[in-house]
MMTF fields as JSON, N, C-alpha, C and O atoms, coordinates in Angstrom:
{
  "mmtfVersion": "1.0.0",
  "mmtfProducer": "UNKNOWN",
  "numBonds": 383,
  "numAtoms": 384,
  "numGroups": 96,
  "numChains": 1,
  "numModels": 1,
  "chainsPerModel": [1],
  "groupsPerChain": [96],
  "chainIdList": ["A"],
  "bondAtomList": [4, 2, 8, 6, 12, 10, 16, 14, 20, 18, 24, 22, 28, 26, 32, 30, 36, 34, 40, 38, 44, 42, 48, 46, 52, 50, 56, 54, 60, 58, 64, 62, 68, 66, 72, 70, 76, 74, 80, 78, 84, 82, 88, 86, 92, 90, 96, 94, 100, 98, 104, 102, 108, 106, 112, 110, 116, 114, 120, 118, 124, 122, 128, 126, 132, 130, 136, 134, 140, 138, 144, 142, 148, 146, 152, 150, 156, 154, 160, 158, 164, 162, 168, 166, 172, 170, 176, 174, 180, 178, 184, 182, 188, 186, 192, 190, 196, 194, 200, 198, 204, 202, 208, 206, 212, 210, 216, 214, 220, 218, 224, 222, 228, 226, 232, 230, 236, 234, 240, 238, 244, 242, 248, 246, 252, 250, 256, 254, 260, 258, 264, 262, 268, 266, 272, 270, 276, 274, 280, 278, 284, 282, 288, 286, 292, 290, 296, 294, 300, 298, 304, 302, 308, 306, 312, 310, 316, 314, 320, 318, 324, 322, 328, 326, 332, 330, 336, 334, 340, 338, 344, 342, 348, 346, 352, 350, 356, 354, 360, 358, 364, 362, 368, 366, 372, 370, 376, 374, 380, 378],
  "bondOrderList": [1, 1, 1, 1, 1, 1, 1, 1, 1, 1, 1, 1, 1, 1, 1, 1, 1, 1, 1, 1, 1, 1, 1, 1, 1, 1, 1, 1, 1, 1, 1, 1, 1, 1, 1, 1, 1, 1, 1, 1, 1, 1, 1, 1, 1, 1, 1, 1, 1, 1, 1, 1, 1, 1, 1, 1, 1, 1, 1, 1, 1, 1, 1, 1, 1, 1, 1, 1, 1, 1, 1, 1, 1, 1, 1, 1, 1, 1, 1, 1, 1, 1, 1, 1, 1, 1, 1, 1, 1, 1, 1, 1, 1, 1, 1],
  "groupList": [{"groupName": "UNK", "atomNameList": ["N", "CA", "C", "O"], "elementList": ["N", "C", "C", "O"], "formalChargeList": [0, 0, 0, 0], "bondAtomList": [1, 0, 2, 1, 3, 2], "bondOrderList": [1, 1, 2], "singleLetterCode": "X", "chemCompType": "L-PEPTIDE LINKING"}],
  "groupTypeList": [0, 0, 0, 0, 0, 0, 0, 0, 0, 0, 0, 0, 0, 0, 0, 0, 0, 0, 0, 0, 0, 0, 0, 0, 0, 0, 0, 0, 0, 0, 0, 0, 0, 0, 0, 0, 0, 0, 0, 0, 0, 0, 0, 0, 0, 0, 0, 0, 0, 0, 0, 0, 0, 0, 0, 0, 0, 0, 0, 0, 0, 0, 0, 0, 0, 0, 0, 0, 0, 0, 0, 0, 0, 0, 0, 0, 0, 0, 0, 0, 0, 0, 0, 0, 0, 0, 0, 0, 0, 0, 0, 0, 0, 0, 0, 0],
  "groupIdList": [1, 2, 3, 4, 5, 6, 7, 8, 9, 10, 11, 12, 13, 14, 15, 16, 17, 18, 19, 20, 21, 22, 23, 24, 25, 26, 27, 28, 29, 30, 31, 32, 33, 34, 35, 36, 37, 38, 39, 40, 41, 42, 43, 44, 45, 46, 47, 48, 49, 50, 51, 52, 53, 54, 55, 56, 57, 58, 59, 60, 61, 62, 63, 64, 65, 66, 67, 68, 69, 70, 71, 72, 73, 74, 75, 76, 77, 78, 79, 80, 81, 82, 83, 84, 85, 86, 87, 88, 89, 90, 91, 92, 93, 94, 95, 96],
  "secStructList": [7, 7, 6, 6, 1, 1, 3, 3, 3, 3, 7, 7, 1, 2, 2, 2, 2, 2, 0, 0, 0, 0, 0, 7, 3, 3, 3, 3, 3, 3, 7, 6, 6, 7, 7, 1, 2, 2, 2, 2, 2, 2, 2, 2, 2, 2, 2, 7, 7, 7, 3, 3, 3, 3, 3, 3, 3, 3, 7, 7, 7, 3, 3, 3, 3, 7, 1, 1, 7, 3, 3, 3, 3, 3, 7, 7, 7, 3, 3, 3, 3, 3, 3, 3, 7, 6, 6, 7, 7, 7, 6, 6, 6, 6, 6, 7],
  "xCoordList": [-90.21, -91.318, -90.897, -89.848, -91.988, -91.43, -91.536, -92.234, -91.219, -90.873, -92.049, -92.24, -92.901, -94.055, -95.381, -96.426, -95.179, -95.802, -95.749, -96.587, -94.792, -94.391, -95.389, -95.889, -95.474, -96.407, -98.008, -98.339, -98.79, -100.154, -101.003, -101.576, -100.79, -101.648, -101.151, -100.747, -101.133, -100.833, -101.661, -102.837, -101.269, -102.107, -102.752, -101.968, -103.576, -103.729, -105.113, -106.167, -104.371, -105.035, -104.637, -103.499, -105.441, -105.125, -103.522, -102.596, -103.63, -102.037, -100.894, -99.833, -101.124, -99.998, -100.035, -98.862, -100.782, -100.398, -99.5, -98.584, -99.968, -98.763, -97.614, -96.661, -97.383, -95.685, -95.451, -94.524, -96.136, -95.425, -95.171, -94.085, -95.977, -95.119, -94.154, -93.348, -94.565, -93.516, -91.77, -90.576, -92.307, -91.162, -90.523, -89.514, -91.07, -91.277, -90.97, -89.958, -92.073, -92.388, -93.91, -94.96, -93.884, -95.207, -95.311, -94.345, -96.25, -97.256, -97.715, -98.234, -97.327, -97.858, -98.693, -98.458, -99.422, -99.964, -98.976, -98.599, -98.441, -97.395, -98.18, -99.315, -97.211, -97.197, -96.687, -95.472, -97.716, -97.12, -95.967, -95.506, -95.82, -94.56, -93.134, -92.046, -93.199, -92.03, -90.995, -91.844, -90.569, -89.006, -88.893, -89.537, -87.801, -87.459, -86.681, -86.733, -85.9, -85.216, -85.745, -85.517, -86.524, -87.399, -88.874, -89.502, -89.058, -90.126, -89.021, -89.145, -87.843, -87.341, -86.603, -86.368, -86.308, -86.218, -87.355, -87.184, -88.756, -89.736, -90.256, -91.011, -89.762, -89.873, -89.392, -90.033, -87.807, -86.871, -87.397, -87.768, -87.289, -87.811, -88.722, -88.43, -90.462, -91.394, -91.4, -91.817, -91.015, -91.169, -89.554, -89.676, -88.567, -87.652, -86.905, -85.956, -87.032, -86.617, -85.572, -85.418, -84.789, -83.877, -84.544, -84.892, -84.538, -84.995, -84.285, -83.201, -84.389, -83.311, -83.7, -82.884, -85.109, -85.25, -86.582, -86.965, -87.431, -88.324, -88.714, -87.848, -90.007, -90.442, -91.618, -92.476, -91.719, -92.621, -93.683, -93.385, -94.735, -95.744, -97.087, -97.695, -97.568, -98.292, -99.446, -99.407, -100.542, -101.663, -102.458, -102.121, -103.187, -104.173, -105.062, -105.376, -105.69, -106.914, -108.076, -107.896, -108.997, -110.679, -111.301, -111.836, -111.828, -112.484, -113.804, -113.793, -114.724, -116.299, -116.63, -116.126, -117.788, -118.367, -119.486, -120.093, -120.097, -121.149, -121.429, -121.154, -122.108, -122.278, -121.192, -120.573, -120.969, -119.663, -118.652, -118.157, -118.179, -117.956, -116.975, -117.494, -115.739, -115.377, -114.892, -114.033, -115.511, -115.254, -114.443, -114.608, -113.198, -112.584, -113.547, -114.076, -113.338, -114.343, -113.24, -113.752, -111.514, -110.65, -109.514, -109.256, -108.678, -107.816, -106.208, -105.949, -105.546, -104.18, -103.596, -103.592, -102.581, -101.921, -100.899, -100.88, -100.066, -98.505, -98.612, -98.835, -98.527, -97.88, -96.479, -95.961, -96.016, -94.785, -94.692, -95.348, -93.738, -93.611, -92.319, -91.386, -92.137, -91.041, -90.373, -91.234, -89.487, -88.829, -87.719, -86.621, -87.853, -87.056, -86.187, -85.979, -85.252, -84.046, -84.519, -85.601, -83.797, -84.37, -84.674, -83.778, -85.633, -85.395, -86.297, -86.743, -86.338, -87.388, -88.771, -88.957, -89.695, -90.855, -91.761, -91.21, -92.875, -93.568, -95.048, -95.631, -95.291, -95.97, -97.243, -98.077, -97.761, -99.28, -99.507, -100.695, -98.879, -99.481, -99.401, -99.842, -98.691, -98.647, -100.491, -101.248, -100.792, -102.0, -102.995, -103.898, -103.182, -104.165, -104.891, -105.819],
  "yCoordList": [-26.432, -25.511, -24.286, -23.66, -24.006, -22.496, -21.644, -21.908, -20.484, -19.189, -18.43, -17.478, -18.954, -17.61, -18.303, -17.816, -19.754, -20.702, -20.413, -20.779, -19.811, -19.462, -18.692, -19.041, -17.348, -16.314, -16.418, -16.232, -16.734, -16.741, -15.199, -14.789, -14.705, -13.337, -12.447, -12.735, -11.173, -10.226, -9.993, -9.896, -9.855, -9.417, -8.156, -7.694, -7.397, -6.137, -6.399, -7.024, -5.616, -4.994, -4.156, -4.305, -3.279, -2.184, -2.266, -1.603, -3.47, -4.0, -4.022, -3.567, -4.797, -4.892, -3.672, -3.358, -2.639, -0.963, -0.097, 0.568, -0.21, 0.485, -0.148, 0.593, -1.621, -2.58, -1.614, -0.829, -1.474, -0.756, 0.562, 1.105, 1.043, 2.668, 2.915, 3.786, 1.885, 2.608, 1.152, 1.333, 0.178, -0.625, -1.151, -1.849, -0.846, -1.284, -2.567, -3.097, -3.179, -4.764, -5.225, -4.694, -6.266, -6.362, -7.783, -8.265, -8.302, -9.283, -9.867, -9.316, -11.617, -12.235, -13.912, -14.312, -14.281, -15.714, -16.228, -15.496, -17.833, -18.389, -19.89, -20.303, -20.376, -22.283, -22.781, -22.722, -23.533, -23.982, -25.21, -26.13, -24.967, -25.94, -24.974, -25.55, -23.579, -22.948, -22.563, -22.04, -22.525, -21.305, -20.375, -19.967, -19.533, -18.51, -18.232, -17.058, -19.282, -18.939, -18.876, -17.766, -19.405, -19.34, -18.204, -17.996, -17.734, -16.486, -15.653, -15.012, -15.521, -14.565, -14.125, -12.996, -15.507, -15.31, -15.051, -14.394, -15.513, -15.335, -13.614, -13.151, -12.881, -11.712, -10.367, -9.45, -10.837, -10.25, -10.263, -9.342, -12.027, -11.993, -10.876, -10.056, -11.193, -11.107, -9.346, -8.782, -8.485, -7.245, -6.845, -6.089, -6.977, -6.073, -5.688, -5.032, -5.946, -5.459, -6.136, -7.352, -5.053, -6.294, -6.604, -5.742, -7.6, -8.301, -8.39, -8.923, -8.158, -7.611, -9.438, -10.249, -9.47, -10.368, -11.157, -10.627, -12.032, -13.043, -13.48, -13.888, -13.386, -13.576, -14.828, -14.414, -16.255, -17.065, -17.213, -16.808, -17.734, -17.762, -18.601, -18.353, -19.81, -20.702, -20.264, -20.204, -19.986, -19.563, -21.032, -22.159, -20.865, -21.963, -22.342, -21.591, -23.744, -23.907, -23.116, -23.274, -22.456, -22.475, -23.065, -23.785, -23.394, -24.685, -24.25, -23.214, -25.049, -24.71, -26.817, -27.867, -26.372, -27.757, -27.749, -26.687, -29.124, -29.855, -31.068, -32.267, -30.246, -31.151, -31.914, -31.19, -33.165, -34.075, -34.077, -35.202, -33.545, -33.082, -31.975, -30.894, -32.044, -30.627, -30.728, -31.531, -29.797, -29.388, -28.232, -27.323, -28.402, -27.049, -26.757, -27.328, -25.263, -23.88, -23.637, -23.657, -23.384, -22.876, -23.611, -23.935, -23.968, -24.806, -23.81, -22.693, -24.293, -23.693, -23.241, -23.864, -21.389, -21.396, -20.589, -20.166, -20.557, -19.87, -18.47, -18.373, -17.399, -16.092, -15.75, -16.103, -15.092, -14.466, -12.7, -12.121, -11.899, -10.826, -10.441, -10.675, -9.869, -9.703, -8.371, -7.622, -8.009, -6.755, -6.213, -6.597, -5.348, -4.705, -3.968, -3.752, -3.214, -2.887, -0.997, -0.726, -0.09, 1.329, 1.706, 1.42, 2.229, 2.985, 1.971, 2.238, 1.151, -0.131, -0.226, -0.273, -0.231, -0.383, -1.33, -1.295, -2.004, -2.766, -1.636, -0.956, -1.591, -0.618, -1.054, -0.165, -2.255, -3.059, -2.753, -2.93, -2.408, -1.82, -0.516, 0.028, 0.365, 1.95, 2.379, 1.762, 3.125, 3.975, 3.41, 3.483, 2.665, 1.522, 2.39, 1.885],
  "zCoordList": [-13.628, -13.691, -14.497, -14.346, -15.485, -16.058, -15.533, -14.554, -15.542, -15.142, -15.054, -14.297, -15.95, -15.64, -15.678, -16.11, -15.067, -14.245, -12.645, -11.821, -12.451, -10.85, -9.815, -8.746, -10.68, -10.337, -10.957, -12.128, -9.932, -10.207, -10.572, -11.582, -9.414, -9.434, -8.621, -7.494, -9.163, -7.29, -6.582, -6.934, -5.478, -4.159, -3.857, -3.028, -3.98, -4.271, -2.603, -2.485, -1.764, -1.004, 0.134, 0.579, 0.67, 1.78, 1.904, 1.437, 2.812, 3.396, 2.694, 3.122, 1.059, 0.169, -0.089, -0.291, -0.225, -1.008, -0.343, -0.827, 1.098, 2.472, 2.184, 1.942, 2.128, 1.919, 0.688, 0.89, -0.66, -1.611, -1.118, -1.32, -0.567, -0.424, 0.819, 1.143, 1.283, 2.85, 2.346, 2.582, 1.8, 2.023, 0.667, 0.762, -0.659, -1.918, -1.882, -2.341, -1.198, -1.183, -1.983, -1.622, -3.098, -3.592, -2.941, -2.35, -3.035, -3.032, -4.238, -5.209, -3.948, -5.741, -4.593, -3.453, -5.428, -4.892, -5.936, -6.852, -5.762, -6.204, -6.593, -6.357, -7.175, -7.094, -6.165, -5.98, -5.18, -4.063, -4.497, -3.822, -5.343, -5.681, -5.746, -5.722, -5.822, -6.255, -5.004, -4.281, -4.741, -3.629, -4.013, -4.979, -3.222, -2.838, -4.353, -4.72, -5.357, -6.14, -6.845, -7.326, -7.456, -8.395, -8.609, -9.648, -7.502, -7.609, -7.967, -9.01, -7.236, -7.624, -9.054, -9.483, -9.666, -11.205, -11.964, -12.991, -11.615, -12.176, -12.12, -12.976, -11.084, -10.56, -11.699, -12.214, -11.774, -12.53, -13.969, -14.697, -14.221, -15.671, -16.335, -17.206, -15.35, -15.909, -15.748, -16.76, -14.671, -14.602, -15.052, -16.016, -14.849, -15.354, -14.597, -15.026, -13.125, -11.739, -10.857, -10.741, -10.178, -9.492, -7.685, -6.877, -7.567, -6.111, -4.955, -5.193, -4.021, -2.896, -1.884, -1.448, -1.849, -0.739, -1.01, -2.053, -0.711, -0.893, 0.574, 1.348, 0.923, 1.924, 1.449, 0.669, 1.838, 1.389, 2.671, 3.795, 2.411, 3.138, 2.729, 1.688, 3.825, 2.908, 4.186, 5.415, 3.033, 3.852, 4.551, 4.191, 5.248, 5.462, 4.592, 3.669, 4.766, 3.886, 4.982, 6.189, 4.607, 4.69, 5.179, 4.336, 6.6, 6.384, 7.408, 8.073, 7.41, 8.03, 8.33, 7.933, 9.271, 9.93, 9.452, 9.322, 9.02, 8.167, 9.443, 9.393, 10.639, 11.145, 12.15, 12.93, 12.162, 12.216, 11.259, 11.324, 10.558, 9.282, 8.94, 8.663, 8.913, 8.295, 7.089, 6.721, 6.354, 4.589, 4.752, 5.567, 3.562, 3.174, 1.792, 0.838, 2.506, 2.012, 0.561, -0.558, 0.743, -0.051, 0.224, 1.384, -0.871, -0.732, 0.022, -0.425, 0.863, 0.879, -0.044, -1.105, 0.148, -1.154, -0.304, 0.851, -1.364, -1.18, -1.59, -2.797, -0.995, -1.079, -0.605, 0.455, -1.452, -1.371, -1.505, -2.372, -0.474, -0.357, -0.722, 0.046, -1.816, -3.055, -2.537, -2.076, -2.493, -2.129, -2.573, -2.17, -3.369, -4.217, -4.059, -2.865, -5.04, -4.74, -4.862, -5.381, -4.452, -4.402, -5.811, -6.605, -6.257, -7.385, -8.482, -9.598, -7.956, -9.2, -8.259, -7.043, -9.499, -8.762, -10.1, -11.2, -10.012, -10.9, -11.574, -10.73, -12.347, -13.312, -12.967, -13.131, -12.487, -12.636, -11.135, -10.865, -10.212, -8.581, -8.46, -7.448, -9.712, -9.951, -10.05, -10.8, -9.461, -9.34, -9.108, -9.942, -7.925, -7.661, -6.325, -5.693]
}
């Protein structure tokens, strides 16, 4: 897998903004195919930063009843909570 195949999107809400200021931890949705080693090279690469720790996390699917029936609403995905070393921070969660 390439490197900047890894990282889908960041996580930008209430919750992830407090992890950046109180813990300088961001939030990215991932390839549920990737690890702990590989976000974290994808991390370094793509921002410039050094990575202290990797927290993975596979959300649930979505799902609702049709009856007898259950349909997923959203498919399962992988988030990861990235946590950095003092003094580095990522420029794209600066002034949000």
């Amino acid at each position: 897998m390439h490197l900047y195949d890894v990282l889908r999107r960041p996580i930008i809400t209430e919750k992830t903004i407090v992890g950046v200021d109180e813990t300088n931890s961001y939030t990215f949705e991932v390839d549920m195919r990737a690890n702990k080693f590989q976000i974290k090279e994808a991390v370094e690469t793509a921002f410039d930063v050094t990575v202290t720790g990797v927290n993975v996390m596979v959300m649930p699917a979505k799902t609702t009843r049709r009856g007898k029936r259950v349909v997923i609403r959203k498919p399962k995905w992988k988030k990861a909570v990235v946590a950095l070393a003092p003094g580095n921070s990522i420029q794209l969660f600066e002034g949000v």
